[in-house]
C-alpha positions in Angstrom: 24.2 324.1 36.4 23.1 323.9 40.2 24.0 321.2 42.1 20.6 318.7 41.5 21.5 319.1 37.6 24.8 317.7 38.9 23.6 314.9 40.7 20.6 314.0 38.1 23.6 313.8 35.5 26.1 311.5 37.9 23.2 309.5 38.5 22.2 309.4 34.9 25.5 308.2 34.0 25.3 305.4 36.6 22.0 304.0 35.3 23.2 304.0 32.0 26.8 302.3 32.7 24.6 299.4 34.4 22.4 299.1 32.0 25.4 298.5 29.3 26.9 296.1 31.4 23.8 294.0 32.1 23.2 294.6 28.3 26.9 292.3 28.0 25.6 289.9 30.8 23.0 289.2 28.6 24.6 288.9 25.4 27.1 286.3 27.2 24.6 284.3 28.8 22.9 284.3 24.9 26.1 283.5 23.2 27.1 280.5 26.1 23.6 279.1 25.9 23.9 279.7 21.7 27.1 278.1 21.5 26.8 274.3 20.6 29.3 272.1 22.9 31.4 269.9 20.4 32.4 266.5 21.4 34.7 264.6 19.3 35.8 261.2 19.2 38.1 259.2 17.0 38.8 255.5 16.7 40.8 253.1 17.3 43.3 255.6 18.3 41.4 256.3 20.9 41.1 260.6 20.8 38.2 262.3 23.1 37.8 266.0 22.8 35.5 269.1 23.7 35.3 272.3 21.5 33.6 275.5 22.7 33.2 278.5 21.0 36.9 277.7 19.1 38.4 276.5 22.4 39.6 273.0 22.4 39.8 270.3 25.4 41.6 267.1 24.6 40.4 264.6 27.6 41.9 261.8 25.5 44.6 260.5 25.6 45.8 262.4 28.6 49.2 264.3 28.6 52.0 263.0 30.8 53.5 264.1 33.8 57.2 264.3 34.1 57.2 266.3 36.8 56.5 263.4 39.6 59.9 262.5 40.5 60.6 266.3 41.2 57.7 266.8 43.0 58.6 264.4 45.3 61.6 265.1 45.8 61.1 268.7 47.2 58.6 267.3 49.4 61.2 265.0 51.2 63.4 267.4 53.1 60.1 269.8 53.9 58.5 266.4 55.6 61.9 266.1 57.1 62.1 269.7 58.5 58.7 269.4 59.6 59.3 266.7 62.0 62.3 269.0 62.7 60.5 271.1 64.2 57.7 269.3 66.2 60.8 267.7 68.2 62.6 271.4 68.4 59.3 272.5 70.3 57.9 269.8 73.1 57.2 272.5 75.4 54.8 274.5 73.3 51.8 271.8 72.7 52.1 270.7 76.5 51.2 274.3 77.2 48.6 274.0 74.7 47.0 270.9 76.3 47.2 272.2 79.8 45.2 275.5 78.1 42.7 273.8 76.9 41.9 271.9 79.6 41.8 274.8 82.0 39.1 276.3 79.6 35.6 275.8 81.0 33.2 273.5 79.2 30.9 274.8 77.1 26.9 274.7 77.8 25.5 272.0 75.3 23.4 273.3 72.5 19.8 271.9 72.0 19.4 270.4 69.0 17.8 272.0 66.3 14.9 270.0 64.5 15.8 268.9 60.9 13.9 270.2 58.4 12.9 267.0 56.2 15.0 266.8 52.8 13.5 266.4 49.6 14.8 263.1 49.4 12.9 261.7 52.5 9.5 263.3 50.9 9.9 261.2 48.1 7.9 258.2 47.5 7.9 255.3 44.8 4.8 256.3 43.2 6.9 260.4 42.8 10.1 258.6 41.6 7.9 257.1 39.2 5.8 260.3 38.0 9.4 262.1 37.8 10.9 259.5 35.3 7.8 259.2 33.5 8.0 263.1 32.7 11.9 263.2 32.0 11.1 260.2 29.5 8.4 262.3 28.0 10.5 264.6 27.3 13.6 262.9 26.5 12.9 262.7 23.2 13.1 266.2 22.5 17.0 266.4 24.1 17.7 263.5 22.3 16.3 265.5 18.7 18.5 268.3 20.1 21.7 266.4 19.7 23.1 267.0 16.3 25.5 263.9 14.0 27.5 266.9 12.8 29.9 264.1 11.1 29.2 260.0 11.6 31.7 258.4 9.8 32.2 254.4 10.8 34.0 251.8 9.0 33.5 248.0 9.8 35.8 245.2 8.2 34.2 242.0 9.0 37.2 239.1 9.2 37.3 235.1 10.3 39.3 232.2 9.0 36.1 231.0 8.4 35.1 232.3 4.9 31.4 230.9 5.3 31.0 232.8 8.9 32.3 235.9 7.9 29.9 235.8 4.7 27.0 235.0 6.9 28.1 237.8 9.8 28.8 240.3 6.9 25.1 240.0 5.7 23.6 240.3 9.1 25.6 243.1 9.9 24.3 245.1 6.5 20.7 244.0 8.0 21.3 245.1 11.0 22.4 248.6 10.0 20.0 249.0 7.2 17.0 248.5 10.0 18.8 250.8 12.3 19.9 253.7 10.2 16.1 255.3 9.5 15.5 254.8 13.7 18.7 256.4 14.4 17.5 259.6 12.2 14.3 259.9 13.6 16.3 259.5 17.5 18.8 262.1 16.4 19.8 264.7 13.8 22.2 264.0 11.1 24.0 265.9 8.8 26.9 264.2 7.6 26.8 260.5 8.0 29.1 257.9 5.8 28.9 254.0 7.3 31.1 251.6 5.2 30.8 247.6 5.7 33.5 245.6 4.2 35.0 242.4 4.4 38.7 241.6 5.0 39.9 237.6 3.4 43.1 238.6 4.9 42.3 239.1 8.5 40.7 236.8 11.3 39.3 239.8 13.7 36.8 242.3 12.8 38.1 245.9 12.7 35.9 248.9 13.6 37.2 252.7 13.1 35.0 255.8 13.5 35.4 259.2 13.3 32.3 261.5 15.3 31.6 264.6 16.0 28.7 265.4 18.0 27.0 269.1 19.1 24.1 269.9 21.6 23.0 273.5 22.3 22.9 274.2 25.9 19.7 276.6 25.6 18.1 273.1 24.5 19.0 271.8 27.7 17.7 274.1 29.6 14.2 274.6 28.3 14.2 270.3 28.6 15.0 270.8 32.4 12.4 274.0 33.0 9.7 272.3 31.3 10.3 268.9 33.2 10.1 271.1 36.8 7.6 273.2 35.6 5.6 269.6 35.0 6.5 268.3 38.2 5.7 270.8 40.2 2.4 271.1 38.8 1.5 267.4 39.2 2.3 268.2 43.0 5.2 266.4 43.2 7.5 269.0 44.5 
């Protein structure tokens, strides 16, 4: 093999090694976009979390720091050794000082003209052609976000038997007219709402248990499509 078969086959080898690795680029990007981001929220005590691809983020309730007093305690002496220091060593800013004032002034730049941001370009009547278009298409995020579990619980309670009666029944109303405009806002898989009344207690009680999902990739064609509107109604 002469040395062009050499090189053809190095540089054969290259082309194919980059073409697998932006062949995995690819198939990470699809798999991130893919991915539904969980959140999960549980009540009343109060739980907040974010599941990714089988990783799981509790945001709430937040885990404490024992640490502190530690912490601040090794900072003490380093402050103290610091100011140590400064008085160890008078000499060496006054010789900075003198330095820098022996140094000879610098010729003052002309000022460059600001390009004007996109913020100053924008008008009422544009603000209002943007959130006319992201309300168009709102609709179509909001069908993107998935009720993978909806389960609430409400206990209606008073000392007043009459009132709770009357507040239970409006409340059943109240969910019965809101339930099919809910489904047609969202998608819902698993959903389980229980009303009930409680003779024993004077407060109402709520407890829910949610998990909700939204695809990134569902996201992003939302946001594309909205600039590729607003750029062709000249607003950009």
């Amino acid at each position: 093999m002469g040395i062009l078969g050499i090189i053809g086959a190095v540089l054969g080898f290259i082309l194919k090694l980059i073409g697998f690795v932006l062949l995995f680029i690819l198939a990470v990007l699809v798999i991130v976009l893919i991915t539904p981001i969980k959140i999960g929220v549980v009540y009343p005590e109060l739980t907040v979390y974010v599941k990714w691809n089988g990783i799981k983020y509790t945001i709430l309730p937040m885990k404490k720091k024992d640490k502190k007093d530690k912490k601040d305690k090794k900072k003490k002496p380093e402050i103290a050794e610091a100011h140590n220091k400064k008085d160890e060593k008078p000499d060496e800013t006054a010789q900075a000082q003198t330095a820098e004032n022996k140094k000879p002034a610098k010729a003052e730049k002309k000022p460059k003209k600001e390009k004007e941001s996109f913020i100053k370009k924008l008008t009422v009547e544009k603000i209002k052609a943007i959130i006319k278009i992201v309300f168009g298409l709102s609709r179509k995020i909001l069908k993107g976000i998935t009720f993978e579990q909806l389960y609430l619980m409400l206990v209606v309670a008073d000392e007043d038997k009459a009132k709770m009666a009357e507040d239970y029944g409006k409340l059943c109303i109240v969910l019965i007219e809101a339930q099919p405009v809910l489904e047609k806002i969202f998608t819902i898989k698993d959903q389980h709402i229980n009303v009930g009344m409680d003779f024993s207690k004077s407060e109402m009680a709520v407890a829910c248990d949610l998990i909700v999902y939204v695809r990134p990739v569902t996201l992003l064609i939302a946001a594309v499509a909205a600039l590729i509107q607003i750029k062709k109604e000249g607003i950009i």
